[in-house]
C-alpha positions in Angstrom: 0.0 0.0 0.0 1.4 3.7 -1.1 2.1 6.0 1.5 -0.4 8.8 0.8 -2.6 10.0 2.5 -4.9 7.0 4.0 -9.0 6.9 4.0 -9.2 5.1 7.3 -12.7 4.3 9.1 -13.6 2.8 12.8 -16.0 0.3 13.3 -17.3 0.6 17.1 -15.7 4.0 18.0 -18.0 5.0 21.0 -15.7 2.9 23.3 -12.5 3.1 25.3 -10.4 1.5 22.6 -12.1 3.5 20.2 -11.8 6.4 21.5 -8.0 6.0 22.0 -7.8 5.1 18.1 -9.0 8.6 17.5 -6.6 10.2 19.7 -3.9 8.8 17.7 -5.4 8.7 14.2 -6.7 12.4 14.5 -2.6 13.4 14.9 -1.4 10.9 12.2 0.3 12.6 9.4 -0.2 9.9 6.8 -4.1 9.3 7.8 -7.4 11.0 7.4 -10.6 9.5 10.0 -13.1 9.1 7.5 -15.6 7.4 9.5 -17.0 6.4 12.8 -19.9 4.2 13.5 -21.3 4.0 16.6 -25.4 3.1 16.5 -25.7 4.3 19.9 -24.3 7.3 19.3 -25.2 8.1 15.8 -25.6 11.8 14.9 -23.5 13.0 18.2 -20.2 14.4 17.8 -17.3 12.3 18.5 -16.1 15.0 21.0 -19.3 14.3 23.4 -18.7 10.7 24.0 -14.9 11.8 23.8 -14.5 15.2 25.6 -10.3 15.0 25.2 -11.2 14.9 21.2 -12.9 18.5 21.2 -11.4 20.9 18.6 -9.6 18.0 16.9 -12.4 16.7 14.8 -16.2 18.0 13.4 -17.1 14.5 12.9 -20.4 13.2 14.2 -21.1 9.1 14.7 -23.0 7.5 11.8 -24.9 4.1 11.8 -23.5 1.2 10.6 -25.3 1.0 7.2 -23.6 4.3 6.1 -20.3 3.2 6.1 -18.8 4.1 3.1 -15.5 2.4 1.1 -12.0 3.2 2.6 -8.4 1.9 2.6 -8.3 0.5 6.0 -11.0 -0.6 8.2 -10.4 -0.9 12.1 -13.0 -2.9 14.2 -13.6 -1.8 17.5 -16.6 -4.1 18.6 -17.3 -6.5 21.6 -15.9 -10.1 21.4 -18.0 -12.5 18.6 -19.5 -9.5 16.8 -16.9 -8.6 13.8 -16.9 -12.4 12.5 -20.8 -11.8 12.1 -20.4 -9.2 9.3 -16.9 -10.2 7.5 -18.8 -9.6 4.0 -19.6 -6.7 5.0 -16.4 -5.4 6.4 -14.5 -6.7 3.4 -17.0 -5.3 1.1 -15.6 -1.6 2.9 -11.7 -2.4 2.7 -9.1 -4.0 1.3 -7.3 -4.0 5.0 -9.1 -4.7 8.2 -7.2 -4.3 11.8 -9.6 -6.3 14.5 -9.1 -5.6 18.1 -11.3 -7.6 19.5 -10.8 -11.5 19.9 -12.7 -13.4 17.1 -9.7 -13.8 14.8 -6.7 -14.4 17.4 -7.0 -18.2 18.1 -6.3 -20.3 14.9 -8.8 -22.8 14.9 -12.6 -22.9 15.5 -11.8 -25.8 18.2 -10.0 -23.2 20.2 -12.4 -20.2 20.0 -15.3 -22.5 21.0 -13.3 -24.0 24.5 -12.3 -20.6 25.4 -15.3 -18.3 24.3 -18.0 -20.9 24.5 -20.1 -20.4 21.3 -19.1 -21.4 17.4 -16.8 -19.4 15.3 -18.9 -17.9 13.0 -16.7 -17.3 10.4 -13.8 -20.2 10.6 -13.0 -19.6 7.3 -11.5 -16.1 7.9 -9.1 -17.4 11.0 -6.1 -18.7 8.7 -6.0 -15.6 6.7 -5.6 -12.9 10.0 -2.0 -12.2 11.3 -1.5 -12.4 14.6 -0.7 -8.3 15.2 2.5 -8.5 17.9 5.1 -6.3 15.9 8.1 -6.9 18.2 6.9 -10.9 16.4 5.0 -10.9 13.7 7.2 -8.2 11.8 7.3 -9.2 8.5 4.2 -11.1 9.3 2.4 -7.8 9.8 3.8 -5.6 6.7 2.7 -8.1 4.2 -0.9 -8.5 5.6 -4.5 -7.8 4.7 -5.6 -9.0 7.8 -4.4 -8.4 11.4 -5.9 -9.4 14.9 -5.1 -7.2 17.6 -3.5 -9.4 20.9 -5.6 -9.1 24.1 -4.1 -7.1 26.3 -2.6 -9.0 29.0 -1.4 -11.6 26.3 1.0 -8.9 24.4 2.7 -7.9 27.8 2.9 -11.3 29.0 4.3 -12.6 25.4 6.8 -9.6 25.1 8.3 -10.8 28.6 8.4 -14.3 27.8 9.0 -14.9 23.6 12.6 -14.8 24.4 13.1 -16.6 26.8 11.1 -19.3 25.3 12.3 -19.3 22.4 16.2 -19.0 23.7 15.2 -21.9 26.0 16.5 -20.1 28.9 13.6 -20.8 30.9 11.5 -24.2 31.9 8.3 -24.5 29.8 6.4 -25.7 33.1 4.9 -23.9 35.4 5.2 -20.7 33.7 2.9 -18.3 36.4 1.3 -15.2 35.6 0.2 -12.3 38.1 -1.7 -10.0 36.5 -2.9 -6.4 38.2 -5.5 -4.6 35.3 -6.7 -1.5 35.3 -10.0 -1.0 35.5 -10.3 0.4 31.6 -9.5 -3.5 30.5 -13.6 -4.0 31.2 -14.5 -1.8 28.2 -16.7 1.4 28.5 -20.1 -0.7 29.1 -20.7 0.3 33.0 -21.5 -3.0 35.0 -22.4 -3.4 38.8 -18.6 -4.6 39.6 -17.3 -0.9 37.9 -19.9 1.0 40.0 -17.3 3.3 41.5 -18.3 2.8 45.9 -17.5 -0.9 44.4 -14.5 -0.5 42.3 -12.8 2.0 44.9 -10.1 0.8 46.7 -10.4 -2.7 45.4 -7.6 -5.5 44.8 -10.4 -8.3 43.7 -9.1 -11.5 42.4 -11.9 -11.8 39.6 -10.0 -14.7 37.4 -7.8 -16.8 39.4 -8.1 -19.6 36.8 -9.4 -19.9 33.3 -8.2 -16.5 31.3 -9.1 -16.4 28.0 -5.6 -14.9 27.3 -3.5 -18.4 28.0 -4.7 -18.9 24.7 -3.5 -16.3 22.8 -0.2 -17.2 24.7 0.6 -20.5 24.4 -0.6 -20.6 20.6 2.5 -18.3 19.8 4.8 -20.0 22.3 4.0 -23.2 21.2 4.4 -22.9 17.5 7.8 -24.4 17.2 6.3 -27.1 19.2 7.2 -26.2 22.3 5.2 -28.1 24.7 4.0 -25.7 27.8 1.2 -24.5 29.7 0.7 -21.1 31.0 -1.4 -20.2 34.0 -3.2 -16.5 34.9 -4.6 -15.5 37.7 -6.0 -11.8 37.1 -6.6 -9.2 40.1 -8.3 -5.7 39.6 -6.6 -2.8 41.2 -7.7 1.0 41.5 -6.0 1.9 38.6 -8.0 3.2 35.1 -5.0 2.4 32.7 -2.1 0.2 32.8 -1.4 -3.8 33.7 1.3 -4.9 35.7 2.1 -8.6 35.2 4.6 -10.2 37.4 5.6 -13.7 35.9 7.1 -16.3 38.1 9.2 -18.8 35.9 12.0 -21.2 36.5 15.5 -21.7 34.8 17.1 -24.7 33.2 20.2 -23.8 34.8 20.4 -23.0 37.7 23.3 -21.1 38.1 22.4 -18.5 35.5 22.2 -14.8 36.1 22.2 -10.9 34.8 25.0 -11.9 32.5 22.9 -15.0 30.8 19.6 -13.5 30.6 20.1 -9.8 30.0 21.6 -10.7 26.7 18.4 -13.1 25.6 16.3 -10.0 25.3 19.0 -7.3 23.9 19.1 -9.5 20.7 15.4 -10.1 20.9 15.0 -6.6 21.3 17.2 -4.5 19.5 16.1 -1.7 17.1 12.4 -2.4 18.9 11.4 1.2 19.2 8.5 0.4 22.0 10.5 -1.9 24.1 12.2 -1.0 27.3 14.3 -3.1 29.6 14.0 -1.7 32.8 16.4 -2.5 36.1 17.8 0.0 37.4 19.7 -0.5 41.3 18.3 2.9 42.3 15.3 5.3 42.2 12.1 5.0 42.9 11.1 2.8 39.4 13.6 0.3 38.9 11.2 -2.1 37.6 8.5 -1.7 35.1 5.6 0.8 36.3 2.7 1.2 34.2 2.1 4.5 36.0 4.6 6.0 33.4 3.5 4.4 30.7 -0.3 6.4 31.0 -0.9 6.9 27.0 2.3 6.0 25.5 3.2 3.1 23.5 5.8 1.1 25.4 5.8 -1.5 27.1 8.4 -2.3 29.7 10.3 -5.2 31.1 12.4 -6.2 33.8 13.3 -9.2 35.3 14.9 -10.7 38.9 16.4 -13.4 39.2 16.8 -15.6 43.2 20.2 -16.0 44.2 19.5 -19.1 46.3 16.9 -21.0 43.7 16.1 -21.4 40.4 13.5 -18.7 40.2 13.3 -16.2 37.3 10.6 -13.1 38.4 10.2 -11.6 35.1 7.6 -7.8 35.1 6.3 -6.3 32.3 3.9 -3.1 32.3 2.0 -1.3 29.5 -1.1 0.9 29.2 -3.9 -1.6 28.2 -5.4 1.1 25.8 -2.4 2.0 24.0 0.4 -0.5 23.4 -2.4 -3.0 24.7 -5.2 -2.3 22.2 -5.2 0.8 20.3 -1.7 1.9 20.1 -0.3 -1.5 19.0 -3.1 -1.3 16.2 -1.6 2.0 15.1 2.0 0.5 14.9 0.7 -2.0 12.4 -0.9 0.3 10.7 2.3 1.8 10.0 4.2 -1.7 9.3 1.2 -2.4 6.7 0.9 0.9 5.1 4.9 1.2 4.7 4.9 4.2 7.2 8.0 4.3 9.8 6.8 2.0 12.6 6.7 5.1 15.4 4.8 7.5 13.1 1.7 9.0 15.6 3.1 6.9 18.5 6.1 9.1 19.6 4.8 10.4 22.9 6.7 9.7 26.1 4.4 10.2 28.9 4.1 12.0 32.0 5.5 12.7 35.1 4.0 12.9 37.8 0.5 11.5 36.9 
């Protein structure tokens, strides 16, 4: 695809994840927001559902049915509803960016297990990329098709690809704390968001049984790798960011700083989003997704027991951005031949 300027329409934009596309996509030089649908909304301005977006953008939300033809097509919709409409959607674009779940697992077999209902549209799952830049590179720049990761999935594969893949770690038990921000739950108001119930909270809501152990172990394992990974997911007071802290085990032993730090320099070099963080003072020496409050990055760090064979690896990102909506931008760019960080260049604040 050229690099002029692109026609580029969201499907679902009334959300959280929607609304952070249209932060990005309103300051992207190489794009133009054609469209948003939202049939809630339709006929409101985007700036009344999304008060940060006022003097950026005249648009109002239109229906569904008045979506018109464009170059890229993003879908920001609940879980199981893009695979309803994929004639539809393709009908629209030549290039569709999915953030929600339907087209991440491989197989039909796998979507039912983990979401509990038939894949509507099986026949679409081999042709979307899996859309994990830092992996999928070349993957991504050649594809039609992308599925946006889940967002405890890309931080928890960014920590652990490679180390997996270096075979520096042991593929079982591979452990994963996860601390969510209260965003992750989508803009839909429920009784467990309802704030005297949400304040002050660290509720264990998925001890076993997250979805996102798919999304995990179906990259890890496609050498053939045999593992398992386990979540347990806790909600904290916190609007933006996860924190996962990853308790894994080494094959030897005896390794340290000097073994591992260079398993994720190679991985990671020329990665503009990735940052290893340890640092032996200041108040962050380990990943923080308090810094990370609408940028792109995601951080890792790691800690390894003296005394055991215990590798504590963290990694932190702001679910929105380099979880959902950000990540979707960067392959934007990798599809559309646009430099990776074009749109994506802010570097947070401090304090927040």
């Amino acid at each position: 695809m050229s690099q002029n300027t692109l026609q580029v329409s969201i499907v679902g934009g009334s959300g959280y994840a929607g609304g952070e596309l249209l932060r990005l996509l309103l300051l992207h030089p190489g794009v133009r927001v054609r469209q948003v649908t939202s049939d809630r909304c339709a006929g409101q301005p985007l700036a009344l559902v999304h008060p940060n977006l006022r003097g950026l953008t005249s648009l109002n939300f239109v229906r569904v049915e008045e979506l018109e033809s464009c170059d890229l097509l993003f879908l920001a919709l609940p879980n199981g509803e893009s695979m309803k409409s994929m004639d539809l959607w393709t009908a629209k674009s030549e290039c569709l960016i999915d953030l929600g779940a339907d087209f991440r697992l491989q197989s039909p077999e796998a979507w039912a297990a983990w979401y509990g209902s038939p894949h509507a549209a099986p026949q679409w799952l081999p042709r979307f990329v899996y859309g994990v830049p830092e992996i999928n590179h070349d993957r991504i720049r050649r594809a039609r098709y992308v599925a946006g990761p889940g967002c405890e999935a890309i931080v928890s594969l960014l920590c652990l690809y490679p180390l997996v893949k270096a075979g520096v770690i042991k593929s079982k038990p591979i452990i994963i704390d996860a601390k969510m921000g209260s965003s992750q739950a989508g803009h839909r108001p429920s009784e467990a968001s309802h704030h005297p119930e949400r304040a002050g909270v660290v509720r264990s809501y998925k001890p076993t049984g997250h979805r996102h152990a798919a999304e995990i172990e179906q990259v890890l394992q496609e050498d053939g790798t045999d593992l398992s990974v386990h979540i347990s997911a806790t909600a904290v007071e916190m609007v933006r960011g996860i924190l996962v802290t990853i308790q894994t085990f080494c094959r030897n032993e005896t390794a340290g700083d000097l073994e591992i730090w260079p398993v994720f320099r190679s991985a990671y070099e020329g990665k503009p989003f990735i940052r290893l963080v340890k640092q032996r003072q200041g108040l962050y020496r380990y990943p923080e997704p308090k810094i990370l409050q609408g940028t792109n990055f995601c951080e890792i760090g790691f800690e390894k027991e003296a005394r055991s064979d215990r590798l504590v690896i963290l990694g932190a990102l702001d679910n929105l951005v380099k979880g959902t909506a950000g990540n979707a931008v960067q392959c934007l760019n990798l599809m559309c031949g646009f430099p990776e960080t074009l749109g994506l260049e802010f570097p947070g604040l401090h304090p927040v």
